[in-house]
N, C-alpha and C positions, 0 to 999 in steps of 0.2 A: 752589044754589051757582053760581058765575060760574061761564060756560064758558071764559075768555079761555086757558085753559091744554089745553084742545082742541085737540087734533091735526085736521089734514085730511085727509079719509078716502082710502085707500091707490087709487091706478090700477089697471087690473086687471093692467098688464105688473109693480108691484111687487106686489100678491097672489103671481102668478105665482112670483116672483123667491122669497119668502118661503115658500112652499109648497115650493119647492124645497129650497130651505135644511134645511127642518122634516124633509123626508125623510129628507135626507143623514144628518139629525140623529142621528133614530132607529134607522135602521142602523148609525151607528157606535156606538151605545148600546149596542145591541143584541150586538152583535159584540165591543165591550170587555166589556160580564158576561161573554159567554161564555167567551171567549178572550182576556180582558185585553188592553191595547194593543202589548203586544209581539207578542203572538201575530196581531195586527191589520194588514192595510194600507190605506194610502189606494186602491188597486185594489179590494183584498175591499170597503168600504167604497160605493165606486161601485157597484160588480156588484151587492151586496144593493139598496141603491137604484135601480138601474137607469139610472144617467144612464153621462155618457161621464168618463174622467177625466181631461179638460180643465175639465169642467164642474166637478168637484167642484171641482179649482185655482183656477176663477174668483172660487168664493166661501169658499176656505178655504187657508188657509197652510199646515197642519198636518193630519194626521189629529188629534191633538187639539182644536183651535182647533173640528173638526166638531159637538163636541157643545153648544157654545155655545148655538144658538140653541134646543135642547130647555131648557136647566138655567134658560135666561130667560126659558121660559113660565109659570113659577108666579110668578115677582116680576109680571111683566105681570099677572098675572089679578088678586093682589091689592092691586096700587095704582089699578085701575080700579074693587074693589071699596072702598078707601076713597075716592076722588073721589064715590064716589056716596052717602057719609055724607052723615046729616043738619047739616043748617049747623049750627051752635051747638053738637054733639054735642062732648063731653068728648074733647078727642084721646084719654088712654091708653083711653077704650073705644070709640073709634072702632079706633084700632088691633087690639086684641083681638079685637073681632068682626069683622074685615075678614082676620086672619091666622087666625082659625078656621074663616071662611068658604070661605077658600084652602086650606086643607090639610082640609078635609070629603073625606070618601069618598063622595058617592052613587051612585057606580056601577062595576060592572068595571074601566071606561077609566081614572078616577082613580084606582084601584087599583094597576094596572097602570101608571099613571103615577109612584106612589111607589117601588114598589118596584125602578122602572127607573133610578129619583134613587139608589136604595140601591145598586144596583149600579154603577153612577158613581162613586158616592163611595170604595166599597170599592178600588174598581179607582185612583183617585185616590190611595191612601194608598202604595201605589208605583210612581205616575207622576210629578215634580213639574213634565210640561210641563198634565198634565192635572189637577192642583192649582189648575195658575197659572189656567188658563180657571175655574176654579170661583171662584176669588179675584176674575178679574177682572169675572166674572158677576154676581157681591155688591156688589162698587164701585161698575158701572156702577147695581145696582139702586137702590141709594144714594143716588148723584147724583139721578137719578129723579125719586127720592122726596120730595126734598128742597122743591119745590113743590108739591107737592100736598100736604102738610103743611103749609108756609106759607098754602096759600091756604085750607082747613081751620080752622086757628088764627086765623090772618090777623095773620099777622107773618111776618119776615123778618127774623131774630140767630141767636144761637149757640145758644136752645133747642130752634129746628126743629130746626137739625143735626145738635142732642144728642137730638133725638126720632126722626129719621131714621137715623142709625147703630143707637139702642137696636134698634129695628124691625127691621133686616136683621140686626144681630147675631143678634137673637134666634130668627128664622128661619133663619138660617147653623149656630149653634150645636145649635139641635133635630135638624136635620136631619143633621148630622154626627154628633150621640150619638147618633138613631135607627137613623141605616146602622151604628154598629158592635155593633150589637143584634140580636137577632131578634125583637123586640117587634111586633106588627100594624100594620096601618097603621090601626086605628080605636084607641080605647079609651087605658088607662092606659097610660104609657110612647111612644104615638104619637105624629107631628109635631106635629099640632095640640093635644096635650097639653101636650106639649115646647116647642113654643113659645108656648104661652099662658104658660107657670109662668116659662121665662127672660124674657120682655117683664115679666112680674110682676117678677121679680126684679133687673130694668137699670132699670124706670121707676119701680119705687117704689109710692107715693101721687101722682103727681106729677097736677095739676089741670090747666086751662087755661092754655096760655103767654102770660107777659105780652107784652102789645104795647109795642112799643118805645114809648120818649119821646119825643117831638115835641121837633124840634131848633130849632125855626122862633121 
């Protein structure tokens, strides 16, 4: 597959920058399961984290706005996991095995990673500023997505974008029937279940996208 859509690898002052971020994340995660966002401040939020809170202000408008960059770890993991399809590979099963690959459990940590998305969500169904971040977390994944589907396919029209929506819908939707569930995070009823069966269900049979006509 062409690299051309290859990002350049991160400075270590934006690692740094990022790491931080992820922390903040997880603490406010953390602290909204427990004690919902009301119950939550952007102080407690710092203090679990350990920075100052100025810092948290630096890179955050909101105690909500904080969980962002957790909730856009799993879109990151599986659009790196379908850039690395096989060229020629059928999109809807590149898709599939790239969003099963992403919500796989092999160990604690993704475990722990799901069930920390469940409590997010839960806690989301009456917050609507912490909604809005989950809303705008699927948008941005979207956008994303949108080329690396094109270059995948290898076209550029309105099928990527109806391939790329199906995609995030379908991960958006799973994820949100799972958290109002107590179902596991492996097996029937799971993410990866859940959104294999909705991507089944928005894409169809659908094949190879046609490549646009040559206007020339």
């Amino acid at each position: 597959m062409s690299t051309q859509s290859s990002t350049p690898p991160l400075s270590l002052t934006e690692r740094r920058k990022l790491a931080t971020q992820l922390e903040i994340a997880r603490a406010a995660a953390e602290l909204f399961t427990a004690h919902g966002t009301d119950g939550t401040t952007a102080e407690a939020i710092a203090g679990r984290a350990g920075v100052a809170l100025r810092t948290f202000y630096r890179y955050f408008r909101t105690k909500q706005d904080a969980v962002g960059p957790l909730l856009a770890v799993g879109g990151d993991r599986w659009r790196a996991l379908l850039a690395a399809a096989e060229p020629g590979a059928a999109l809807p099963d590149a898709l599939r095995t790239a969003i099963s690959e992403a919500l796989a459990v092999p160990d604690d940590a993704a475990a722990d990673g799901l069930r920390q998305t469940r409590g997010l969500l839960r806690a989301a169904a009456d917050d609507p500023a912490l909604r809005a971040v989950w809303y705008r977390v699927n948008q941005e994944s979207e956008e994303k997505l949108r080329p690396v589907v094109a270059e995948l396919a290898g076209a550029r029209h309105l099928e990527v974008r109806l391939a790329a929506a199906a995609a995030t819908a379908a991960i958006r939707i799973a994820l949100e029937t799972w958290a109002g569930t107590d179902a596991p995070v492996t097996g029937p009823g799971s993410p990866a279940d859940l959104a294999t069966r909705c991507l089944r269900e928005l894409m169809g049979g659908a094949g190879p996208l046609p490549r646009p006509e040559s206007t020339a």
